[in-house]
C-alpha positions as a Markdown table, in Angstrom:
| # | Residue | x | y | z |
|---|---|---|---|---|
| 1 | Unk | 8.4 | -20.0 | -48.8 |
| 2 | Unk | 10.9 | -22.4 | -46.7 |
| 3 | Unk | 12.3 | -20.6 | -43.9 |
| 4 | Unk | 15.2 | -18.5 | -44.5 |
| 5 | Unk | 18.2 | -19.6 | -42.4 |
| 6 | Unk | 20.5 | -17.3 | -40.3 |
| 7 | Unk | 23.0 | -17.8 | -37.1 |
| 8 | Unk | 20.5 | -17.3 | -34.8 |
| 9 | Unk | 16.8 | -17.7 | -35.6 |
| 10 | Unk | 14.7 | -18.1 | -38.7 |
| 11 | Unk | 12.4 | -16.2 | -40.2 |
| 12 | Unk | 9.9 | -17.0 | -43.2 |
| 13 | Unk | 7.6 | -15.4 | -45.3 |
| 14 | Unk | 3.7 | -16.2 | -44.5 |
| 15 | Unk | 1.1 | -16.4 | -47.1 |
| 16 | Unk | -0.1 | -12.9 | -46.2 |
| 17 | Unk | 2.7 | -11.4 | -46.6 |
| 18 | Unk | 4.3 | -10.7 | -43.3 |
| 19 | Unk | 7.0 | -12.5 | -41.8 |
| 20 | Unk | 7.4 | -14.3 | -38.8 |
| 21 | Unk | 10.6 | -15.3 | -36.5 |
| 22 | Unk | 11.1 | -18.5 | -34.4 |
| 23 | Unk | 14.2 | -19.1 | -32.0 |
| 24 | Unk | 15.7 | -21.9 | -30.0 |
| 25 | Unk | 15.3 | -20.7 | -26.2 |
| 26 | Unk | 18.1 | -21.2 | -23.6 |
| 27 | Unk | 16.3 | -24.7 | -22.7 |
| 28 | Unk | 15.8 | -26.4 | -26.4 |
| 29 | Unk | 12.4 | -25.1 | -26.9 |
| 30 | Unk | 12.1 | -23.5 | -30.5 |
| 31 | Unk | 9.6 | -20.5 | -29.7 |
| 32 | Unk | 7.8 | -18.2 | -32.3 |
| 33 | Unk | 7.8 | -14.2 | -32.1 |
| 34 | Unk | 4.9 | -13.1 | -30.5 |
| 35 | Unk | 3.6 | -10.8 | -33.0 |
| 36 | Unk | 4.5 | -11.1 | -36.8 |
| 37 | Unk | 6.4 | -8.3 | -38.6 |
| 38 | Unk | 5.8 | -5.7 | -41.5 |
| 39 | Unk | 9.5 | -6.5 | -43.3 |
| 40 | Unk | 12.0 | -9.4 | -43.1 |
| 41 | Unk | 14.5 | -6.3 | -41.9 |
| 42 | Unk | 11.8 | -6.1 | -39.0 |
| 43 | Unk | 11.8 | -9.5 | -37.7 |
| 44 | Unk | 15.7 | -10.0 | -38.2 |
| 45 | Unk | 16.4 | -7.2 | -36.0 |
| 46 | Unk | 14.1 | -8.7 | -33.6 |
| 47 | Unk | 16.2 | -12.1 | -33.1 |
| 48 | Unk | 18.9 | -9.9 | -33.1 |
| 49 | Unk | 17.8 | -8.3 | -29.4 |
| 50 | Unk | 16.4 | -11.8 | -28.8 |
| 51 | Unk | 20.0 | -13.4 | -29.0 |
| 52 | Unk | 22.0 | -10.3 | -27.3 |
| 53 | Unk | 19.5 | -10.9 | -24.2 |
| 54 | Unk | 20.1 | -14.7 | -24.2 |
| 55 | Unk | 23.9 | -14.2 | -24.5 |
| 56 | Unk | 23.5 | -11.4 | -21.3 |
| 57 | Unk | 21.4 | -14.4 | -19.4 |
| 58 | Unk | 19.0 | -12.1 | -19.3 |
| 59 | Unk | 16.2 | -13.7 | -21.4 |
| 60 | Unk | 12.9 | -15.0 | -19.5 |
| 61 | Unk | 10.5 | -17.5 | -20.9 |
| 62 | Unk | 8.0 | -15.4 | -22.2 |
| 63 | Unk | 5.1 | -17.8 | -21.1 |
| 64 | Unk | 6.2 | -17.6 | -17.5 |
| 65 | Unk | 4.6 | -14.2 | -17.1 |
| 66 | Unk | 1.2 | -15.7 | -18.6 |
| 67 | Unk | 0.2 | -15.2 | -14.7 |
| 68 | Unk | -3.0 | -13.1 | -14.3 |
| 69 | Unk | -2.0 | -10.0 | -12.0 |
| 70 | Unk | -5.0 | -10.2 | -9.3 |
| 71 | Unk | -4.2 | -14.1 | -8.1 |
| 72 | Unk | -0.3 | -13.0 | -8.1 |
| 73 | Unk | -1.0 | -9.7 | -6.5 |
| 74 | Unk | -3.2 | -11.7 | -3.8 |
| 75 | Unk | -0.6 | -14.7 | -3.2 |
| 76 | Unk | 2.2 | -11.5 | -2.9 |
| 77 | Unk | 0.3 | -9.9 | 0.1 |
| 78 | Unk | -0.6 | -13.1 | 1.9 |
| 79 | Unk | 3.0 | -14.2 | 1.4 |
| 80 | Unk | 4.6 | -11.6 | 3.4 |
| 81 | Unk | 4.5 | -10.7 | 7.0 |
| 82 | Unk | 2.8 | -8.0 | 7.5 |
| 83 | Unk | 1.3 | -5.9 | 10.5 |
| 84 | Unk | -2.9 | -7.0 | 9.8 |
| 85 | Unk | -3.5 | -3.3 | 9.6 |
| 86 | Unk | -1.0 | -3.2 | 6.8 |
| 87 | Unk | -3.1 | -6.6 | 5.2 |
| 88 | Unk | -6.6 | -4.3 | 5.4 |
| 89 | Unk | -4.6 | -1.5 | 3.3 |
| 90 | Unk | -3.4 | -3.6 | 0.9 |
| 91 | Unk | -6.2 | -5.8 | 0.0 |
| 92 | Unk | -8.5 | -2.4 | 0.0 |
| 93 | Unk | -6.1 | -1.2 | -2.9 |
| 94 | Unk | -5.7 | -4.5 | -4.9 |
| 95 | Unk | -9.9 | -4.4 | -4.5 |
| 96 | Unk | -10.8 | -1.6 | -5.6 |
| 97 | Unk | -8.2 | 0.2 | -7.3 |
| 98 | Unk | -6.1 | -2.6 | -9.0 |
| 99 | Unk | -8.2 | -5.4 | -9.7 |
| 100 | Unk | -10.8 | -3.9 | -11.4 |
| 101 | Unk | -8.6 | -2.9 | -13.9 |
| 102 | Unk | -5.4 | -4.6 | -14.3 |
| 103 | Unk | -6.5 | -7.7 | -12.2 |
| 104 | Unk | -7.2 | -9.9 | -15.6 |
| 105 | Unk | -4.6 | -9.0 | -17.2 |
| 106 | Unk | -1.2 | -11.2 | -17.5 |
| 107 | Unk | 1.3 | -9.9 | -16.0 |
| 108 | Unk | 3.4 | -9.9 | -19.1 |
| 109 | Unk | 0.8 | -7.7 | -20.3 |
| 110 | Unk | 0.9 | -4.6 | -17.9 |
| 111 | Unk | 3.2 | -2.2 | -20.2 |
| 112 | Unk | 4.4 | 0.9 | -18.7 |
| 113 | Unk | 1.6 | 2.8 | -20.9 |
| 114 | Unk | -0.8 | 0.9 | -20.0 |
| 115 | Unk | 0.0 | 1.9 | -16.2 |
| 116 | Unk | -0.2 | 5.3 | -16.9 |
| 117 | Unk | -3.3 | 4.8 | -18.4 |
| 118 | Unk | -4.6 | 3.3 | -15.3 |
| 119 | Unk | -3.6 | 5.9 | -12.9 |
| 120 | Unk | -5.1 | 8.9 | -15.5 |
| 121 | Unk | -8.2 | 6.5 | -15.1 |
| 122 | Unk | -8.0 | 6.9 | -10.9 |
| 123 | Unk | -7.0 | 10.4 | -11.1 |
| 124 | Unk | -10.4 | 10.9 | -13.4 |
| 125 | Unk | -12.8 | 9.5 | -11.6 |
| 126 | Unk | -12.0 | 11.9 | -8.4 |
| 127 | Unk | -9.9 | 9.0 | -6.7 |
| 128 | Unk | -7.8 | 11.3 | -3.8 |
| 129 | Unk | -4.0 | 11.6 | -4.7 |
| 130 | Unk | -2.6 | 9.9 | -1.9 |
| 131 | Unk | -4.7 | 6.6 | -2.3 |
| 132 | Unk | -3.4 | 6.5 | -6.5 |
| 133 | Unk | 0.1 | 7.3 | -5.1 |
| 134 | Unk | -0.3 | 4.0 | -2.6 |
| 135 | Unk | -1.9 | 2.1 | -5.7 |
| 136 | Unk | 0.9 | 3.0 | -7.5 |
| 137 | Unk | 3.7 | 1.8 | -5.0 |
| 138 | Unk | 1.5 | -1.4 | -3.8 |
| 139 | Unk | 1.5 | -2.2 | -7.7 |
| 140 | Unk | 5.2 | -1.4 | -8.5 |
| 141 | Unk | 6.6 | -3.6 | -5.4 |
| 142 | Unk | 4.4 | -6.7 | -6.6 |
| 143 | Unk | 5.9 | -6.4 | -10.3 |
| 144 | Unk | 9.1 | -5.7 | -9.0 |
| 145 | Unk | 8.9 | -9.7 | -7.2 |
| 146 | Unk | 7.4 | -10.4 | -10.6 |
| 147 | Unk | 11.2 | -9.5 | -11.9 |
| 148 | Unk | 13.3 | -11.4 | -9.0 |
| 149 | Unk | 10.9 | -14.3 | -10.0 |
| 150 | Unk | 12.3 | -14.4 | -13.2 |
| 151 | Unk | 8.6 | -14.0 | -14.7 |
| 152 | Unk | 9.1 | -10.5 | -16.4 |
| 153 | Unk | 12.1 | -8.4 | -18.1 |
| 154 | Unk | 11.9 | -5.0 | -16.4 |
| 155 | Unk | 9.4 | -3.3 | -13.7 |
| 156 | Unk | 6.9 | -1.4 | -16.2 |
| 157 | Unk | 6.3 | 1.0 | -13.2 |
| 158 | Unk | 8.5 | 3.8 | -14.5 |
| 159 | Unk | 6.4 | 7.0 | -14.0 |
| 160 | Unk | 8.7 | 9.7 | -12.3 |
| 161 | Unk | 6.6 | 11.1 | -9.4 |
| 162 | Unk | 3.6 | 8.6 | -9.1 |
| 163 | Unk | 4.8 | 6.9 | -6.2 |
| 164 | Unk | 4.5 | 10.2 | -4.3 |
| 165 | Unk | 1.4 | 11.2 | -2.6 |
| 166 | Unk | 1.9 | 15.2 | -2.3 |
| 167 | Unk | -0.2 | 15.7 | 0.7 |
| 168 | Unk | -0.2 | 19.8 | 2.1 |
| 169 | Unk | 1.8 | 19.7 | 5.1 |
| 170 | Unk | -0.4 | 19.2 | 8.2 |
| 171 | Unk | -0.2 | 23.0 | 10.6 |
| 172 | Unk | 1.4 | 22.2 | 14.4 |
| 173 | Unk | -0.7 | 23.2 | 17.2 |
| 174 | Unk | 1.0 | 25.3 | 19.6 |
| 175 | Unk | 1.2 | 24.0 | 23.5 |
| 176 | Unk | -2.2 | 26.8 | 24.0 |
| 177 | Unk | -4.0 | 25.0 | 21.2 |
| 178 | Unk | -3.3 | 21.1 | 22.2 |
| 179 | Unk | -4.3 | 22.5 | 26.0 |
| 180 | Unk | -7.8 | 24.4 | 24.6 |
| 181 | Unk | -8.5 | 21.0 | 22.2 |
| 182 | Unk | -8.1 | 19.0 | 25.1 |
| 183 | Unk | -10.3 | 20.7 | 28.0 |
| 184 | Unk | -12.8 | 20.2 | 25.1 |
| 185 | Unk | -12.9 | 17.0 | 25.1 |
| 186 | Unk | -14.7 | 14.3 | 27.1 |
| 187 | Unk | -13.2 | 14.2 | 30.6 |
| 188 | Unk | -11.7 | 10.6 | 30.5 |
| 189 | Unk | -10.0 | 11.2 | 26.9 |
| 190 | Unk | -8.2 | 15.1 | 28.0 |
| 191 | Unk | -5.0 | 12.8 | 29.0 |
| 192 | Unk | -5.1 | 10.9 | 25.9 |
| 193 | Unk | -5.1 | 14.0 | 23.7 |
| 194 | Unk | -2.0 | 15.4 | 25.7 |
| 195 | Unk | -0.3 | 12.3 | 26.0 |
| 196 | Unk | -0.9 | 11.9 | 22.2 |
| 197 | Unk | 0.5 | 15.6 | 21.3 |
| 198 | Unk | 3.7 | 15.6 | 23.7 |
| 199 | Unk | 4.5 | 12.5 | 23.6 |
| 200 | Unk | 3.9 | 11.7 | 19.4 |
| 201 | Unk | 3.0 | 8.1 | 20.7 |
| 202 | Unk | 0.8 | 6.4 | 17.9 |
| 203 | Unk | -2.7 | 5.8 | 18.8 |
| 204 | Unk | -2.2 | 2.0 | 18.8 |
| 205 | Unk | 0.6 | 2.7 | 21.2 |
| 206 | Unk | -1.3 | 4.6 | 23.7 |
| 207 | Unk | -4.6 | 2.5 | 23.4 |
| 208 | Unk | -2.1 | -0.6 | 24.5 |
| 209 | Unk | -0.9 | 1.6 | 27.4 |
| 210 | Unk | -0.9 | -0.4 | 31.3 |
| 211 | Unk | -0.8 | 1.5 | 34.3 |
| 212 | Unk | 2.6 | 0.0 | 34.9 |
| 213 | Unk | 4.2 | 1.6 | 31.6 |
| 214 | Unk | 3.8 | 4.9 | 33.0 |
| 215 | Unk | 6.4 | 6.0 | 34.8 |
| 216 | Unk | 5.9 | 9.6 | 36.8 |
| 217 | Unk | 8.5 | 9.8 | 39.2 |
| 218 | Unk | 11.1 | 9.3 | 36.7 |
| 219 | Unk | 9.0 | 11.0 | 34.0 |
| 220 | Unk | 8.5 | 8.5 | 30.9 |
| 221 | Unk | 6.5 | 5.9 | 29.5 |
| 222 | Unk | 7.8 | 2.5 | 28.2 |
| 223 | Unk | 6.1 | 1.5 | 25.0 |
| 224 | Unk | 5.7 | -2.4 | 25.2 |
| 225 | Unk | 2.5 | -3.1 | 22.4 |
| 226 | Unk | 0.0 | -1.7 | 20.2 |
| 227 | Unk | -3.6 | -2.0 | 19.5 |
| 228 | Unk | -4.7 | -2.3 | 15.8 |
| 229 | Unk | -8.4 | -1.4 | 14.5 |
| 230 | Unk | -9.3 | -3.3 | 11.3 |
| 231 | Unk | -12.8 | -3.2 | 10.4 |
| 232 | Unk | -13.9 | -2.6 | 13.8 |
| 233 | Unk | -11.9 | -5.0 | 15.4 |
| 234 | Unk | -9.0 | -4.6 | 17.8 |
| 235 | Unk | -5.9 | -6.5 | 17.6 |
| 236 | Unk | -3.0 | -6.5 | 20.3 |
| 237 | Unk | 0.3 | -7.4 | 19.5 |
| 238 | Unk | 3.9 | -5.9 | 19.8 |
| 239 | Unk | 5.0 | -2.7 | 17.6 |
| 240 | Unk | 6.4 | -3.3 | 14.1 |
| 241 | Unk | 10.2 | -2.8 | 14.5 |
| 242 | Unk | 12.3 | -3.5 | 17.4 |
| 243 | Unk | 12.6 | 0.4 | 18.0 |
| 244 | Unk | 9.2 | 0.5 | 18.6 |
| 245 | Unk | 10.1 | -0.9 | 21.9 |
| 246 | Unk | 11.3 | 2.1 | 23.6 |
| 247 | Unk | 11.5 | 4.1 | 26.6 |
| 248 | Unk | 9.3 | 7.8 | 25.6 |
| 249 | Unk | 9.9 | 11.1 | 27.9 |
| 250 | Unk | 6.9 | 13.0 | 29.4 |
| 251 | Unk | 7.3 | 16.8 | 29.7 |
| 252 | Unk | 7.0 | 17.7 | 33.7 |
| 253 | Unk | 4.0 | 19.8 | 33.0 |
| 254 | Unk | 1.3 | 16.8 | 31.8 |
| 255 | Unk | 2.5 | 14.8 | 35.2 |
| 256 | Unk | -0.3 | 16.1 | 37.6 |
| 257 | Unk | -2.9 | 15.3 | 34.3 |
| 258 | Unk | -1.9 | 12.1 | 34.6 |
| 259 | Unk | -1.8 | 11.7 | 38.0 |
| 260 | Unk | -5.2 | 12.7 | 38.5 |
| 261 | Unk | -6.7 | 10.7 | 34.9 |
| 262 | Unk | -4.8 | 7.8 | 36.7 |
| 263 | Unk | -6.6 | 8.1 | 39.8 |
| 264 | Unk | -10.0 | 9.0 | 38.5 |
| 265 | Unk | -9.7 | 6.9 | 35.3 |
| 266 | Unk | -7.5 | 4.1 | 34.6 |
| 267 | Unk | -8.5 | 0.2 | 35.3 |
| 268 | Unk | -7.3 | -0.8 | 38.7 |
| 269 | Unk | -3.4 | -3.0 | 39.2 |
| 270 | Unk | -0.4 | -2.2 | 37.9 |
| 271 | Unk | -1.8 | -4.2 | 34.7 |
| 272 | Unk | -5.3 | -2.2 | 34.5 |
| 273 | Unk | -5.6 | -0.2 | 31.2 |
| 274 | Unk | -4.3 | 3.7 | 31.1 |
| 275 | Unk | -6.9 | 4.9 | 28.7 |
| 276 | Unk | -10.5 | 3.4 | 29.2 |
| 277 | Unk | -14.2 | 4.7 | 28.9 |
| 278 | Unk | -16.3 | 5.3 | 31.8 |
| 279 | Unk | -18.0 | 2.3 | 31.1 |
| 280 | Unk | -14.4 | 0.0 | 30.9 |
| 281 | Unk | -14.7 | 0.5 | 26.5 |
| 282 | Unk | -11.6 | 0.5 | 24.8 |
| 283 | Unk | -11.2 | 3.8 | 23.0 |
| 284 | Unk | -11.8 | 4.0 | 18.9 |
| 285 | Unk | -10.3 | 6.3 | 16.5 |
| 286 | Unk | -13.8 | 7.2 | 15.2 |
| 287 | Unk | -16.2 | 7.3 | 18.2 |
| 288 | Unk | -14.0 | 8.3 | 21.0 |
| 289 | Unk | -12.9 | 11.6 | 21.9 |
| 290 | Unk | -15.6 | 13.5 | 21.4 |
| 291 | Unk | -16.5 | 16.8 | 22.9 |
| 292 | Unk | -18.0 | 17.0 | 26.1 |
């Protein structure tokens, strides 16, 4: 049957009985539908959104989100400048809780269904809360450069609540407690742990410590740098925001701790490292304040 003309758009009846709709895109390009429809009403109404988003500028070529999500997602992570540590987490996520299952897809294809789908399927198979609720945001901040490119419509991450990870608040030790955790540890690390629960330096921050940055007589500690541990390597470089620069008070009590873990301790000059092992290591988050 010859198409069947209208102001905007065709449509035509196919030998099997549906019908299909073809347009003229924004940049002369006459496109079909994407999927053929049950009625002529059906595929009418269909130009009919197709023409109200072109005359809002807001249609998008719908071939420029025939991108498959895991190369995007990867590009979208090395393109950004991120703190390495921040790198590990995100890669770790895109490997194994992204990829596996929304990697091949286009991103044109990742519906808001079939994200909730894929986050039931983590929250199935045991994966912890917190690490579906960091899928979830990692996922939802590459689609949403997926929309400032111009390559998709709308951000199909629209589930209220998955981006939050719920964790039970963590209980505050009280000054007794900190004191009675840290005379159990090894005798080089007690001024770390007190230094770490007065202080609320991170532990990159007080790895990176120099005998100079501490401060005594005056009573703080300047925070120039931090240390990151990614796969068992350490990395050294300055703290993420320019207030992580800062100037950090140390309550009068932990001064003769760190007087004495200074003297007994630290590397020698006003360079030499605050928190060391016996044996000149540099401290890990797994291995190093164990009891003594």
């Amino acid at each position: 049957m010859a198409g069947m003309r209208r102001r905007f758009g065709r449509v035509r009846k196919l030998p099997s009985g549906r019908w299909q709709a073809r347009y003229p895109g924004p940049d002369g390009i006459d496109r079909p539908a994407p999927t053929t429809f049950r009625t002529k009403t059906d595929a009418t109404v269909w130009l009919s959104h197709v023409e109200a988003a072109v005359a809002r500028g807001d249609w998008i070529d719908p071939q420029a989100g025939r991108l498959a999500f895991g190369p995007y997602a990867k590009r979208w992570i090395a393109e950004r400048p991120l703190a390495p540590r921040t790198v590990n987490k995100y890669e770790r996520l895109l490997r194994l809780h992204l990829a596996p299952n929304l990697g091949t897809l286009d991103l044109v294809d990742i519906s808001t269904p079939r994200v909730r789908s894929w986050r039931a399927e983590l929250l199935a198979a045991d994966v912890g809360q917190p690490t579906v609720a960091g899928a979830y945001r990692l996922l939802r901040a590459v689609l949403q450069t997926a929309v400032d490119d111009e390559l998709l419509r709308r951000n199909p991450c629209r589930i209220k609540g998955a981006d939050q990870d719920n964790s039970p608040e963590r209980p505050v030790a009280s000054v007794a407690e900190v004191f009675a955790i840290a005379g159990k540890m090894r005798p080089w690390y007690r001024a770390l742990v007190l230094m770490a629960a007065f202080t609320s330096l991170r532990w990159g921050e007080l790895i990176a410590l120099r005998r100079r940055d501490l401060d005594l007589d005056q009573g703080f500690v300047t925070v120039r740098s931090a240390v990151t541990e990614i796969d068992s390597k350490l990395d050294g470089a300055r703290p993420k925001s320019v207030a992580g620069v800062r100037e950090v008070g140390i309550p009068e009590v932990l001064a003769p701790e760190l007087r004495e873990h200074v003297r007994r301790w630290s590397e020698k000059g006003s360079h030499g490292r605050l928190f060391v092992g016996p044996k000149g290591a540099t401290p890990r988050r797994t291995t190093s304040t164990g009891c003594g």
